[in-house]
C-alpha positions, 0 to 999 in steps of 0.5 A: 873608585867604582869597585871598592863600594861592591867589594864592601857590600860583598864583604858585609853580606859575608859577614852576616852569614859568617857570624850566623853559620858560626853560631852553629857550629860546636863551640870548640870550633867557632874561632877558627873558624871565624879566624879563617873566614875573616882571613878570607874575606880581608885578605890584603888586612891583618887581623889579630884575635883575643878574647881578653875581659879587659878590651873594653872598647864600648868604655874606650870610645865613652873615655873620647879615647875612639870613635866606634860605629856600628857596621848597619849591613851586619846586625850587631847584637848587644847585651844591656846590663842592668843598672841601678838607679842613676846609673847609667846602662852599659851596651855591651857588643856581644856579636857584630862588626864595629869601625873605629877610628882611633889616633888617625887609623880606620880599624873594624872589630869583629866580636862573637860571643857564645857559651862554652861549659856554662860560661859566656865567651867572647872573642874579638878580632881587630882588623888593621892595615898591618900589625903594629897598628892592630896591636897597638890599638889592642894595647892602648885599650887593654892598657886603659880597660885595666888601669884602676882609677876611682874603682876597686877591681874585684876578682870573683871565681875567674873574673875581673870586674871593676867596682866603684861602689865598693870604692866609694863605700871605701872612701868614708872609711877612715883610722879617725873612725876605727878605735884601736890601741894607739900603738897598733893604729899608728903602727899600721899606719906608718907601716904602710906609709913608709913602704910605698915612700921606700923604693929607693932605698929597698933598691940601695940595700938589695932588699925585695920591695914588697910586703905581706900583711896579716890581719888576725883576730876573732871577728868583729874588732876592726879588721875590714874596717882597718882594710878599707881605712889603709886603701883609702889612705894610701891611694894605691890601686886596689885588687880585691880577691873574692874567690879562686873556685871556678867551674873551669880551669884550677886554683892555680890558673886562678892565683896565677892569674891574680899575682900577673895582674898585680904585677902589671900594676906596681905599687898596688894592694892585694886584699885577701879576707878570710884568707883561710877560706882562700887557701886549702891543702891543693893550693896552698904550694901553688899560692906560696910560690906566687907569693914567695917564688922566683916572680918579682912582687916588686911593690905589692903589698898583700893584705890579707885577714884571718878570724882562724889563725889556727886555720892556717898553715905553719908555711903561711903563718910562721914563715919570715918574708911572707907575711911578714908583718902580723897584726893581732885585732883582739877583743878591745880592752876596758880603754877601747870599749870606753871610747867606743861607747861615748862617741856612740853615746855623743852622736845620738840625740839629747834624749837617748844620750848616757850619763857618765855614771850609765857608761862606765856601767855599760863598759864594765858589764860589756868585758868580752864584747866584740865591737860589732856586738857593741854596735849591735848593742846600740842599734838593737836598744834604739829600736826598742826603746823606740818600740816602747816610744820612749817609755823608758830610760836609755841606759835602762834598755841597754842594760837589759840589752846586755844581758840578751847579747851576752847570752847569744853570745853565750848560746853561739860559743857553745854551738861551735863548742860542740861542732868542734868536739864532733869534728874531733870524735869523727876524726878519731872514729876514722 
């Protein structure tokens, strides 16, 4: 009883200098020698080390899942994000000594943060009476660290991060809100509606339960719109990828890492934009093996986007149980740019609001308009006409207006006319 309260201080004296001296050493010799040390000082413990993103024990104990002091005879430096407003600021442990009783258990985590090639690495090392108990903490973290509740989780050069305000951006995105061909938007609907109901039978007919999607289309038509519309409706965890270029480690390391997160989560969604900007000549095998190889997919959709089909491999575009369903998001028709233009038309006020005869007007001198420059249309003619405090009439402005964007539109085609024909001219000089 008189002992334990000394063989404590002596171990938390240690411990302040143990993270100090390691601070200073080469970062290629940090963790071993904390492993080392720590082994020494709780040699009747069992410690298991990890340096996982997603242990999140400052989330774990805010979830009531653990309870987690800091240790006050070692200082215990923090890192504060920063927040918005309204939002709450997280403290993250980046180098100190936590207790925590999880489930009945007394656990210390000992986590020790330093920069390595120009990245911030932490690692952390649980401290239990034996194994089971520490590896069943470090999994009942993880496990609740990754799961995607009401966020995105977004991967960015290396890194998961989770994303609630690009889910809540997703939530107001609907297909009652996306005009399309009829065929297409109830095509893209129940494509994906009928998928995740069909397990069973995918497993009765011995057919691999998972599916590759490709948006494709010049930009502007509805391809992220139909993106955000098709998450939000299927309620099926999402992973967003940004990018796979990092200062360390390959665009193999990166893909590998993508394809095991989505297959700890099954029944998930990949989303992919501009996937040819993703994918080049040095990964594209490596991506085709994650995405067709011998690993199971088992209930994974991959939705990916291309403005630039032409950008893309024959192996990616052309190749059956791949992407094997393909939508085309062309410029809308006469009937979509129709339908488009009155419900602007109806959402404005009495005043800027256009005739019948003004719209169909409107419809015929916009033949090759994207959506987005439909959009722009509106927005660009309300601020002049409020410019002009209502001088003129509304559907005399976005007449004027058309005129100006088509010879943008006009301008912008040229210049990548031209680039193109550069590209060409320099490849037939070398």
């Amino acid at each position: 009883m008189t002992r334990q309260p000394v063989r404590l201080a002596i171990v938390h004296m240690d411990l302040k200098e143990l993270i100090s001296e390691a601070l200073g050493l080469p970062s290629d010799s940090i963790a071993y020698f904390v492993s080392r040390e720590l082994s020494r000082l709780y040699s009747d413990k069992t410690i298991v080390e990890g340096a996982f993103s997603s242990f999140d024990l400052v989330g774990h104990a805010a979830a009531e899942l653990c309870s987690v002091v800091g240790e006050t005879a070692v200082f215990n430096k923090s890192r504060l994000d920063w927040a918005p407003s309204g939002k709450e600021f997280k403290d993250e442990p980046e180098n100190g000594c936590f207790n925590v009783l999880w489930q009945g258990r007394l656990l210390d985590v000992v986590f020790v943060t330093w920069i390595e090639e120009g990245y911030r690495e932490r690692h952390h090392w649980i401290i239990a009476d034996d194994r089971r108990i520490a590896e069943d903490f470090l999994r009942a973290v993880c496990d609740w660290s990754t799961a995607v509740r009401s966020e995105i989780l977004v991967f960015d050069g290396g890194y998961w991060y989770k994303d609630s305000e690009l889910f809540d951006a997703i939530k107001g995105a609907s297909f009652d809100n996306l005009i399309l061909p009829a065929g297409l938007k109830r095509e893209i609907q129940d494509d994906f509606a009928n998928f995740f109901a069909s397990r069973e039978v995918y497993d009765k007919y011995r057919i691999p339960w998972k599916r590759g999607v490709l948006l494709i289309g010049p930009p502007g038509n509805g391809k992220t719109h139909a993106v955000k519309a098709l998450i939000n409706q299927s309620r099926q965890p999402c992973l967003y990828v940004k990018s796979f270029k990092s200062c360390w480690e390959t665009d193999h390391d990166r893909i590998r890492a993508v394809f095991t997160r989505a297959r700890k989560t099954t029944r998930s969604i990949v989303v992919m934009e501009d996937l040819d900007s993703l994918i080049d000549e040095e990964n594209r095998a490596f991506f085709l093996n994650e995405l067709d190889g011998f690993a199971v997919n088992s209930g994974i959709v991959v939705l990916a986007t291309t403005n630039h089909p032409e950008k893309l491999d024959p192996a990616i575009l052309d190749r059956p149980s791949r992407f094997d369903r393909k939508y085309y998001f062309n410029l809308p028709a006469e009937r979509e740019r129709s339908d488009y233009l009155v419900s602007w038309s109806q959402s404005l006020e009495p005043e800027l609001r256009l005739s019948a005869a003004s719209l169909q007007k409107l419809v015929e001198a916009t033949d090759g308009f994207s959506f987005a420059y439909l959009k722009e249309l509106f927005l660009s003619s309300m601020m002049q006409w409020m410019a002009e405090s209502g001088s003129s009439r509304m559907d005399a402005v976005m007449m004027n207006r058309v005129t100006v964007l088509r010879e943008q539109m006009n301008s912008a085609g040229g210049k990548k006319r031209k680039k193109k024909k550069a590209r060409k001219a320099t490849a037939c000089r070398l």
